[in-house]
FIMAR-611619 format. One record per atom (N, C-alpha, C): atom name; residue number from 1; x, y, z. Coordinates in nm, 3 decimals, padded with zeros to 5 digits. Layout:
<rs>
[r CA, NUM, [X, Y, Z]]
...
</rs>
This chain:
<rs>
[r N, 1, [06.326, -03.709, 02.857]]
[r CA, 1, [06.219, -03.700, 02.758]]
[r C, 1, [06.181, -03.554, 02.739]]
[r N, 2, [06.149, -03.512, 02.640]]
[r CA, 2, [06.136, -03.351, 02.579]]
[r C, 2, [05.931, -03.341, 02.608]]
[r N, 3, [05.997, -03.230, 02.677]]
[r CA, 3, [05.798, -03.192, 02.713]]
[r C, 3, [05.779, -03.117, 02.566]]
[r N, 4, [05.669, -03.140, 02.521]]
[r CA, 4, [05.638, -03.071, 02.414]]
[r C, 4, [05.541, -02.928, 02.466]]
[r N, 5, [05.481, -02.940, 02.504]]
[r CA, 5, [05.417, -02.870, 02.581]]
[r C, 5, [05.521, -02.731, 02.581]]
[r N, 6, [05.643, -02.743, 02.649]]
[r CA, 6, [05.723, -02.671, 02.675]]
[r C, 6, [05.814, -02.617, 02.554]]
[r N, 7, [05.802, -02.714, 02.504]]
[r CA, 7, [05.894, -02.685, 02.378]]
[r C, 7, [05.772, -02.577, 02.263]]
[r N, 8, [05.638, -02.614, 02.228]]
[r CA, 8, [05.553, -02.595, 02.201]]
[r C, 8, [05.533, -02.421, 02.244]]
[r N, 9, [05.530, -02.398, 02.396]]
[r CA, 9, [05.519, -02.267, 02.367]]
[r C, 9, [05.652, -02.190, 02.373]]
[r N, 10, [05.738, -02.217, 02.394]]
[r CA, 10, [05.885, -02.139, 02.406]]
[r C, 10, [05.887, -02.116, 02.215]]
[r N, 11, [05.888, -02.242, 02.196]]
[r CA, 11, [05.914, -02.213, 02.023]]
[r C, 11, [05.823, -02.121, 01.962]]
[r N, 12, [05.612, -02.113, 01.971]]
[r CA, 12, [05.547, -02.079, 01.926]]
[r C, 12, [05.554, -01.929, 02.004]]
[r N, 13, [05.682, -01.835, 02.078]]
[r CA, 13, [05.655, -01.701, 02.133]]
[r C, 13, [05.728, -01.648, 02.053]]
[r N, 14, [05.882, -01.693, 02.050]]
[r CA, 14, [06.025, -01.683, 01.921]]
[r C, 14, [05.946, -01.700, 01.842]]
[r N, 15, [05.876, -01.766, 01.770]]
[r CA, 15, [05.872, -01.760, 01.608]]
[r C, 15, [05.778, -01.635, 01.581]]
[r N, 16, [05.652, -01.640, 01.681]]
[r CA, 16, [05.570, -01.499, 01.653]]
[r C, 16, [05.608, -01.420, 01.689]]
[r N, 17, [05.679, -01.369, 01.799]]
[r CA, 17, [05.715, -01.245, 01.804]]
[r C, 17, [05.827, -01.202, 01.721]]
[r N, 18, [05.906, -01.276, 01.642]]
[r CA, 18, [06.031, -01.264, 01.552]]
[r C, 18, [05.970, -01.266, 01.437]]
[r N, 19, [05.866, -01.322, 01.392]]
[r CA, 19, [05.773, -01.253, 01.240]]
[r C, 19, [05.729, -01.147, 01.240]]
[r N, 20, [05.647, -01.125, 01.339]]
[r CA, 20, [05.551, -01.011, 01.387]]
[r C, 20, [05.656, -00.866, 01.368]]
[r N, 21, [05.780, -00.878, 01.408]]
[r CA, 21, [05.866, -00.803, 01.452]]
[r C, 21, [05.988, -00.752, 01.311]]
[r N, 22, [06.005, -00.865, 01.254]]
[r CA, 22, [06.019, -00.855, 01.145]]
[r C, 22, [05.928, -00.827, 01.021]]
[r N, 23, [05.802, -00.841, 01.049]]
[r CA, 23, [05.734, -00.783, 00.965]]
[r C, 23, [05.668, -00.634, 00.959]]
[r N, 24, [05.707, -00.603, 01.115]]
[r CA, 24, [05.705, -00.461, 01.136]]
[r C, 24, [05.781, -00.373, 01.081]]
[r N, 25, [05.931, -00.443, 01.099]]
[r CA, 25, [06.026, -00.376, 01.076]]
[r C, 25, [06.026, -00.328, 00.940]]
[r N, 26, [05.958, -00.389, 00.832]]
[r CA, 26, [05.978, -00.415, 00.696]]
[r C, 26, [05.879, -00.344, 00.654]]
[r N, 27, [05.788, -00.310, 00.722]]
[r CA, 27, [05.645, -00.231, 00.709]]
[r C, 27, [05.528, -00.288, 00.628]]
[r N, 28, [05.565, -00.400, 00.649]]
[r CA, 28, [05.428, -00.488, 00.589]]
[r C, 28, [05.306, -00.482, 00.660]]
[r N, 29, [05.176, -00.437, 00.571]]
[r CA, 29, [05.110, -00.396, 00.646]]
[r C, 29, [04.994, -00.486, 00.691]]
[r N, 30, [04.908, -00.476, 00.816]]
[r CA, 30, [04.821, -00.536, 00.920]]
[r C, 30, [04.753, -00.666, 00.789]]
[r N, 31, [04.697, -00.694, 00.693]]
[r CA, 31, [04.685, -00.771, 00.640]]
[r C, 31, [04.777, -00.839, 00.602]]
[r N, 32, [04.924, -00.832, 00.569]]
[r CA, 32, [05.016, -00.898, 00.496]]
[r C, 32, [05.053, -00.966, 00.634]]
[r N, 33, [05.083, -00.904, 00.801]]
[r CA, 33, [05.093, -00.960, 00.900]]
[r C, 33, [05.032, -01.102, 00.909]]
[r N, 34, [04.891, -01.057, 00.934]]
[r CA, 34, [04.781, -01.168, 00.957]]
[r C, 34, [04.803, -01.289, 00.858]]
[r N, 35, [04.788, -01.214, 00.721]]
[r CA, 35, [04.815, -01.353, 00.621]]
[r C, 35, [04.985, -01.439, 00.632]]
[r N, 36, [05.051, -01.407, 00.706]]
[r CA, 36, [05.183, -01.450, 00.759]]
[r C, 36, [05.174, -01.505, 00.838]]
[r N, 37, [05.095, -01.508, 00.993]]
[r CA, 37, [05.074, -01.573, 01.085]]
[r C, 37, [04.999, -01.665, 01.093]]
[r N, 38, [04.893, -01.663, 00.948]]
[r CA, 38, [04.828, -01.759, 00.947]]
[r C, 38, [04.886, -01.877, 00.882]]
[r N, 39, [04.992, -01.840, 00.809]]
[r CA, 39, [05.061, -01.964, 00.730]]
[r C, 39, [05.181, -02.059, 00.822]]
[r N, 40, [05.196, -01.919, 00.920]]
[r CA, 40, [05.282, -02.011, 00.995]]
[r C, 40, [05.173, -02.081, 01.107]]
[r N, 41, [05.061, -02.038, 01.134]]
[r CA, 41, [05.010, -02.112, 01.212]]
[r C, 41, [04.956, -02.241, 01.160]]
[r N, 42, [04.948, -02.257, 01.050]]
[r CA, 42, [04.939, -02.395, 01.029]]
[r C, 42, [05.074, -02.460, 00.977]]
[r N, 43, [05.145, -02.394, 00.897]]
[r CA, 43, [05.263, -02.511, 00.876]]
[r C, 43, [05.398, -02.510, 01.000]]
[r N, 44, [05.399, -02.386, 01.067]]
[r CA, 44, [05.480, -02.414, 01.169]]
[r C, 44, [05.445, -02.507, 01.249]]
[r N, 45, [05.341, -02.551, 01.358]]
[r CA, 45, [05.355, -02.650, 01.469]]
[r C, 45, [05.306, -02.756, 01.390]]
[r N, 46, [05.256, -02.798, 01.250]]
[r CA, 46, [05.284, -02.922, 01.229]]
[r C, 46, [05.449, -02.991, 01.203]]
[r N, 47, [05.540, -02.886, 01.152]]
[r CA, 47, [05.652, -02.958, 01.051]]
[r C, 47, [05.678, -02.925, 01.200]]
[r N, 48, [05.722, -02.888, 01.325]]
[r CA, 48, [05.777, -02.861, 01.427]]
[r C, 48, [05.740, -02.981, 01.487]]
[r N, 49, [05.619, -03.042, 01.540]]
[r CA, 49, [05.535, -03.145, 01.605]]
[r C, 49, [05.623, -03.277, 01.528]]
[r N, 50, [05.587, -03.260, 01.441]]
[r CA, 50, [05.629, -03.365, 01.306]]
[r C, 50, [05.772, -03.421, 01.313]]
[r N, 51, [05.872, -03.272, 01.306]]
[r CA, 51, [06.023, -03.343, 01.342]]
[r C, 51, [06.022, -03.396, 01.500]]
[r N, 52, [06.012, -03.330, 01.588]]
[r CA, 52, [05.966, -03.365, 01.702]]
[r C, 52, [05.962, -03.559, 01.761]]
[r N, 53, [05.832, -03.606, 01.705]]
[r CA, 53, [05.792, -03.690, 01.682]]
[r C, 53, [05.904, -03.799, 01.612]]
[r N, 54, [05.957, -03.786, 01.479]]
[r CA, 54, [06.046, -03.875, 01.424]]
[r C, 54, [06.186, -03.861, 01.533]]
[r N, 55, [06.191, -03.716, 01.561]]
[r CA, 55, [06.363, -03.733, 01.674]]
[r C, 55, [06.342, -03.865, 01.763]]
[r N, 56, [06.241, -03.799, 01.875]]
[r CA, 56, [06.221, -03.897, 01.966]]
[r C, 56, [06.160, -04.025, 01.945]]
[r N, 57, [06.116, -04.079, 01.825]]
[r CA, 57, [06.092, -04.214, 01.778]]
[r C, 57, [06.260, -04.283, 01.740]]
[r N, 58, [06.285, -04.179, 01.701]]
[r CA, 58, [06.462, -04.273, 01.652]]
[r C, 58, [06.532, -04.269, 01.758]]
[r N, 59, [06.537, -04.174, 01.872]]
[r CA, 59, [06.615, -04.184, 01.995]]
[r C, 59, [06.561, -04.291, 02.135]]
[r N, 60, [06.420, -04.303, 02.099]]
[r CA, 60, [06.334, -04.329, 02.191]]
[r C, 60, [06.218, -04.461, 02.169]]
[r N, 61, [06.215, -04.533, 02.270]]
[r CA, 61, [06.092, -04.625, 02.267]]
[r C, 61, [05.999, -04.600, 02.289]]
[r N, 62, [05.972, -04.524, 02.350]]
[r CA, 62, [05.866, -04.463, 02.504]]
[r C, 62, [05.753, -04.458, 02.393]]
[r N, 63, [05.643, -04.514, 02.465]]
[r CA, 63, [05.512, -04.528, 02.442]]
[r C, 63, [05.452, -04.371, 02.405]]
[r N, 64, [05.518, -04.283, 02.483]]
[r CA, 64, [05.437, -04.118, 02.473]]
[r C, 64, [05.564, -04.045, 02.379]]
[r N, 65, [05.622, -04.089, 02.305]]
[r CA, 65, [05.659, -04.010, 02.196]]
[r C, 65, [05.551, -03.919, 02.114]]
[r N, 66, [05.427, -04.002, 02.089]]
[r CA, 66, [05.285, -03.963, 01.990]]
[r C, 66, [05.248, -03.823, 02.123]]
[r N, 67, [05.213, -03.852, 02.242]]
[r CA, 67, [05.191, -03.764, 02.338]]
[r C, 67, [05.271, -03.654, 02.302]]
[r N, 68, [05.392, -03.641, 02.311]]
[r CA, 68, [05.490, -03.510, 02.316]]
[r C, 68, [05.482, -03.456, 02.194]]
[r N, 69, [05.466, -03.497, 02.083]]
[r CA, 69, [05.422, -03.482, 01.970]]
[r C, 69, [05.311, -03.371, 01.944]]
[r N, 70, [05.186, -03.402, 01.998]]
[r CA, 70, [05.049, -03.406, 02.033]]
[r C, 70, [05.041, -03.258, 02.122]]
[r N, 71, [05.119, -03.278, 02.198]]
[r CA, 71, [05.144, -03.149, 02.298]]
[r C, 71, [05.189, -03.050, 02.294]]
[r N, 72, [05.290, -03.053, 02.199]]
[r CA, 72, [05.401, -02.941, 02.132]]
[r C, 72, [05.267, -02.899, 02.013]]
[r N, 73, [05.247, -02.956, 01.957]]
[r CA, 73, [05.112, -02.935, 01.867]]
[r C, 73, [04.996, -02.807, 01.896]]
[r N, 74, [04.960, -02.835, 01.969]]
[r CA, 74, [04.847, -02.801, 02.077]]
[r C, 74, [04.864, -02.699, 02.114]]
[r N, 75, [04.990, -02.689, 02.239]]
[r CA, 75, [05.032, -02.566, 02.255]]
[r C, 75, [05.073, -02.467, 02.177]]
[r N, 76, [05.168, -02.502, 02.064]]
[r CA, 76, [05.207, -02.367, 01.987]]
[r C, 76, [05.092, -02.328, 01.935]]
[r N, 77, [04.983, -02.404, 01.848]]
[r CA, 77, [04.865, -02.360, 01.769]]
[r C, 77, [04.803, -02.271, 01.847]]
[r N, 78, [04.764, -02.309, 01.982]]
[r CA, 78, [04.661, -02.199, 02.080]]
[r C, 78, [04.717, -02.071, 02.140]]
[r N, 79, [04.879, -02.064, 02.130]]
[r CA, 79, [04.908, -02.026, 02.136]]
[r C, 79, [05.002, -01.876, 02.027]]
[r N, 80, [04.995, -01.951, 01.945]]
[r CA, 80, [05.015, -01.886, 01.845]]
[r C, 80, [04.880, -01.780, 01.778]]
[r N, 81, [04.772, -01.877, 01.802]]
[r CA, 81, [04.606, -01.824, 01.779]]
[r C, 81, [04.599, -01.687, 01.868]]
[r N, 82, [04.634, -01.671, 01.971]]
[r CA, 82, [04.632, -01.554, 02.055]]
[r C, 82, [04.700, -01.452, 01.985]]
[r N, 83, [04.866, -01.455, 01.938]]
[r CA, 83, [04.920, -01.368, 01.865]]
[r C, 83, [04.816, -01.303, 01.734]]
[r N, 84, [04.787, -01.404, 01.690]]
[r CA, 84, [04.715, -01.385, 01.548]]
[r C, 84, [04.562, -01.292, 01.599]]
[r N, 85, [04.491, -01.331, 01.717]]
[r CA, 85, [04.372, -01.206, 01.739]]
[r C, 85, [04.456, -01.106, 01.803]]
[r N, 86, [04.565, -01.085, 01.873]]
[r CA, 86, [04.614, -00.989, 01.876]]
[r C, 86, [04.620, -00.853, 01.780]]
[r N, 87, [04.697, -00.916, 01.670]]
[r CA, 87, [04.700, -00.853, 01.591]]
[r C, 87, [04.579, -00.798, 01.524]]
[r N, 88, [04.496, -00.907, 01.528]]
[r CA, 88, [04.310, -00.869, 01.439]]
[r C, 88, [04.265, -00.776, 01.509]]
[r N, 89, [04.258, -00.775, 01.593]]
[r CA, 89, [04.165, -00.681, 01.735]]
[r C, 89, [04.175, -00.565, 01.731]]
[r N, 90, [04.324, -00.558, 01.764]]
[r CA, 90, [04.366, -00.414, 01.815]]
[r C, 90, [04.402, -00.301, 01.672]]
[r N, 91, [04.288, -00.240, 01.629]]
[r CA, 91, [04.319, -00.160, 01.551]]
[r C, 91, [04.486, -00.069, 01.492]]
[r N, 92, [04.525, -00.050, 01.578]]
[r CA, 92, [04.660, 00.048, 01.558]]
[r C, 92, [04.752, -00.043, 01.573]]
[r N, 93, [04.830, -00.099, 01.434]]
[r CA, 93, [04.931, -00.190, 01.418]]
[r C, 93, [05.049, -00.210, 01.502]]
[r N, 94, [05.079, -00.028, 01.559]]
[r CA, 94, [05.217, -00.070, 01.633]]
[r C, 94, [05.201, -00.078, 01.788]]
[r N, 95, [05.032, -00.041, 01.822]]
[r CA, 95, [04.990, -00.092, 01.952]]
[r C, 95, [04.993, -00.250, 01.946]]
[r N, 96, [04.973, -00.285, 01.845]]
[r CA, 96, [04.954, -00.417, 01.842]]
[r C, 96, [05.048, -00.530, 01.853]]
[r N, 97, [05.122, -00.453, 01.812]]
[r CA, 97, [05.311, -00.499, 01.824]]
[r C, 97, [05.313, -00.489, 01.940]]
[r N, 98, [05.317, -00.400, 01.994]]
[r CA, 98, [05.336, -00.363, 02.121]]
[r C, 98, [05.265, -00.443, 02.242]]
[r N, 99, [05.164, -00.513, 02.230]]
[r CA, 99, [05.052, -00.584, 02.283]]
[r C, 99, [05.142, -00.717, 02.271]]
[r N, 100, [05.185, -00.760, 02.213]]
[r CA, 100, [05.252, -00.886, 02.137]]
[r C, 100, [05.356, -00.908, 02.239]]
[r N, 101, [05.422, -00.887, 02.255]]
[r CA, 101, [05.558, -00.808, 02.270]]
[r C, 101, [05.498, -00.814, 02.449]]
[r N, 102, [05.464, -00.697, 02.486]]
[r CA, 102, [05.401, -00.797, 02.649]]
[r C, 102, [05.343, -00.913, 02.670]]
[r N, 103, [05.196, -00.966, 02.548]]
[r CA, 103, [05.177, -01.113, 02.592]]
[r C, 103, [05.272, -01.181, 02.607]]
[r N, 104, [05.417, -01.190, 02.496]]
[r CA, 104, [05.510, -01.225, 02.532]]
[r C, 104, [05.595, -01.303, 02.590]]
[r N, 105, [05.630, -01.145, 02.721]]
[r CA, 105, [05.675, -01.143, 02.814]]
[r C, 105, [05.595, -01.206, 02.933]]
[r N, 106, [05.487, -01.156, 02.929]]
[r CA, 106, [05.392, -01.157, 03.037]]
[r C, 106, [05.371, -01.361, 03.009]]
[r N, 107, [05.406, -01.420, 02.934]]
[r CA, 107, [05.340, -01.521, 02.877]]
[r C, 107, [05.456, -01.654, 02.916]]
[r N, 108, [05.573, -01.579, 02.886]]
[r CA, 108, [05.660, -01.652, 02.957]]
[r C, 108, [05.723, -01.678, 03.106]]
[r N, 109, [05.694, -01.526, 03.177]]
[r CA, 109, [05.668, -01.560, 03.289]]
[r C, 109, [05.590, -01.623, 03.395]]
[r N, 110, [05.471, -01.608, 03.350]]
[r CA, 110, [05.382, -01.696, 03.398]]
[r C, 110, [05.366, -01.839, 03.356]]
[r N, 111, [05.401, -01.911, 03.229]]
[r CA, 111, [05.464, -02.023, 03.218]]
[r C, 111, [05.585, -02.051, 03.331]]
[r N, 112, [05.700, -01.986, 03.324]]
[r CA, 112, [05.794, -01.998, 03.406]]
[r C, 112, [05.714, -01.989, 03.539]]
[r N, 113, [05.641, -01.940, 03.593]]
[r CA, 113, [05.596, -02.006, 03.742]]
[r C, 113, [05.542, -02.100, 03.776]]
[r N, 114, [05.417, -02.110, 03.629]]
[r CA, 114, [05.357, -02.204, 03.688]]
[r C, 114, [05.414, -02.374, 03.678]]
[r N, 115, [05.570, -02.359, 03.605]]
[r CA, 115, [05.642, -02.487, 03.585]]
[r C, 115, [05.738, -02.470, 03.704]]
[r N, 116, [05.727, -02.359, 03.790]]
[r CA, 116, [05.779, -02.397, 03.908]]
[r C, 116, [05.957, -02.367, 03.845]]
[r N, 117, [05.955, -02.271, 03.765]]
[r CA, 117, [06.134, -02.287, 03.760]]
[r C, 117, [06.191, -02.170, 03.794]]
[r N, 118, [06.299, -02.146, 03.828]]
[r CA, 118, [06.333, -02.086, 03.896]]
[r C, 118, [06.365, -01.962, 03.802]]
[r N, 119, [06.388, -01.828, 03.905]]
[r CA, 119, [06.386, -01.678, 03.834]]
[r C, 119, [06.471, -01.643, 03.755]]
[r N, 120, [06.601, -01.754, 03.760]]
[r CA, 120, [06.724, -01.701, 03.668]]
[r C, 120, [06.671, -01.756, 03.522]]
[r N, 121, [06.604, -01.898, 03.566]]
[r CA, 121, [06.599, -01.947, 03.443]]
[r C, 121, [06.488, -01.876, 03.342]]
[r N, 122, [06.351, -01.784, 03.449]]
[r CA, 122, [06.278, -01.699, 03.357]]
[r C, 122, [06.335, -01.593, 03.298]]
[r N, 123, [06.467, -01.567, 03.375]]
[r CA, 123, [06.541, -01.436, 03.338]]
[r C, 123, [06.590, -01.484, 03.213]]
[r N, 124, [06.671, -01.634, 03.202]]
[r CA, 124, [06.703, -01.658, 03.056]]
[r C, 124, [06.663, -01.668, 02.934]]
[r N, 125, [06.518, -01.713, 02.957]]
[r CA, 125, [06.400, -01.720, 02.882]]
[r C, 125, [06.416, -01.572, 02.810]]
[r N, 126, [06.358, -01.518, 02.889]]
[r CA, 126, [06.358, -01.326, 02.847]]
[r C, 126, [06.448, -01.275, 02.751]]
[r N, 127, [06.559, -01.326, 02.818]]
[r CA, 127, [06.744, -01.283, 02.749]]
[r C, 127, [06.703, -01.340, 02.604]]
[r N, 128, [06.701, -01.483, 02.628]]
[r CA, 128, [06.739, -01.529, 02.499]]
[r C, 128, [06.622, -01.474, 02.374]]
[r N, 129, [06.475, -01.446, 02.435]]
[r CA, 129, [06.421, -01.398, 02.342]]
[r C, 129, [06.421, -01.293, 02.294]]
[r N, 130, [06.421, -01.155, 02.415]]
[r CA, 130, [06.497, -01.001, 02.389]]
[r C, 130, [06.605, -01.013, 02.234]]
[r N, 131, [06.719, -01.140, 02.305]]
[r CA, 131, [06.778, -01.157, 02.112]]
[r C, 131, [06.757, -01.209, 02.066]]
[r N, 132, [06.681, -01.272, 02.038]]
[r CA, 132, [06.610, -01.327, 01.866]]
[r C, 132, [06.552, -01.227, 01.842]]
[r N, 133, [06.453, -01.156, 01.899]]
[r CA, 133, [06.366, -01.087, 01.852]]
[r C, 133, [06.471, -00.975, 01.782]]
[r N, 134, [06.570, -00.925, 01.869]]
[r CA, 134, [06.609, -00.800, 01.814]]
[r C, 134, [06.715, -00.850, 01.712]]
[r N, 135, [06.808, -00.901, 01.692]]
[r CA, 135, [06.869, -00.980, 01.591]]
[r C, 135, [06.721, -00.963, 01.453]]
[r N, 136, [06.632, -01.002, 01.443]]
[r CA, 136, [06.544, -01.041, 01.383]]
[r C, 136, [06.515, -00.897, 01.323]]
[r N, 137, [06.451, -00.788, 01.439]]
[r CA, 137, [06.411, -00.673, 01.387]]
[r C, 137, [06.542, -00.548, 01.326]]
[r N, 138, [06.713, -00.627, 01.357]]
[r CA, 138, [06.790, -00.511, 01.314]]
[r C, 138, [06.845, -00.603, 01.161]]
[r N, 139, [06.831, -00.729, 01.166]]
[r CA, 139, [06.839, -00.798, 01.017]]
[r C, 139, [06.745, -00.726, 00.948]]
[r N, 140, [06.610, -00.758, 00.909]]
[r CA, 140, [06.525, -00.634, 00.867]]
[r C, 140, [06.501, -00.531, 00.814]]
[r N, 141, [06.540, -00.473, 00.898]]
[r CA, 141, [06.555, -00.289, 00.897]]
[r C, 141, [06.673, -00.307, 00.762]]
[r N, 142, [06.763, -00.367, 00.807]]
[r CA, 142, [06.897, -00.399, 00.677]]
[r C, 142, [06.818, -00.395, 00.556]]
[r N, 143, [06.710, -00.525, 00.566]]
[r CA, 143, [06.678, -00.549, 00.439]]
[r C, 143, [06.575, -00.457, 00.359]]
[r N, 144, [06.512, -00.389, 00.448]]
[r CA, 144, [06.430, -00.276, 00.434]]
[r C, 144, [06.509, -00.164, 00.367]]
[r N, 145, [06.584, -00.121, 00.447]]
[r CA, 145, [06.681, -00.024, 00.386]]
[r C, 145, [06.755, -00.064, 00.249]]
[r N, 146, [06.807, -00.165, 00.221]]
[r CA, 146, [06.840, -00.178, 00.091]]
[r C, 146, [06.797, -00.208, 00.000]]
[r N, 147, [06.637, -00.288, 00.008]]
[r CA, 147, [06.582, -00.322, -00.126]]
[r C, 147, [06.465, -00.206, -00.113]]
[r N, 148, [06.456, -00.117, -00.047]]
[r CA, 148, [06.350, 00.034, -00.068]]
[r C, 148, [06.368, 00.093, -00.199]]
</rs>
């Protein structure tokens, strides 16, 4: 059975820090950010929650399908909400990136302990997001550079 919870914040760190990052890259500025994170903060963890929900209803009987649903929900939104005052707070945009970018890190490791999993697997966590993110910010820069 799929923890949402888990799925919820792994998905809601990749998607903000790979907007955030891409929207750096592109030089969109501290308002165009915010108004970006706010759209994904509401239509991302519903249509995410949402497919979620129908997978494990068609694969699944289980009474807590609505639960995992519910959870993946929850987590990315509050979590995603942190990215978004991140960005509000901290006056200097690329501190703010930069702030992002350790909650992060700092965000997945301490998830990774407190689920008790082991260091390679926080190490993979890291890996795999290190590339999205950068995949994300050297796509970008591409598109920056050619439609300037």
């Amino acid at each position: 059975m799929l923890n949402g919870t888990t799925f919820g914040f792994v998905n809601g760190i990749i998607t903000m820090l790979s907007l955030i990052t891409g929207m750096y890259a592109t030089r969109v500025n501290r308002i165009g950010i915010i108004g970006a994170i706010m759209a994904m903060l509401i239509s991302d963890p519903l249509c995410d929650s949402y497919a979620i929900y129908i997978a494990q209803r068609e694969s699944n009987d289980s009474d807590d399908v609505k639960n995992v649903a519910i959870s993946s929900f929850i987590s990315q939104v509050s979590l995603q909400a942190v990215f978004l005052l991140i960005i509000m707070l901290i006056p200097n945009l690329k501190h703010a990136v930069y702030t992002c970018y350790l909650f992060g890190i700092g965000g997945t490791i301490s998830y990774g302990v407190y689920k008790n999993s082991e260091v390679e697997s926080i190490i993979k966590n890291l890996i795999g997001i290190a590339i999205l993110v950068s995949i994300t910010y050297f796509i970008d820069r591409m598109v920056y550079k050619f439609f300037k």
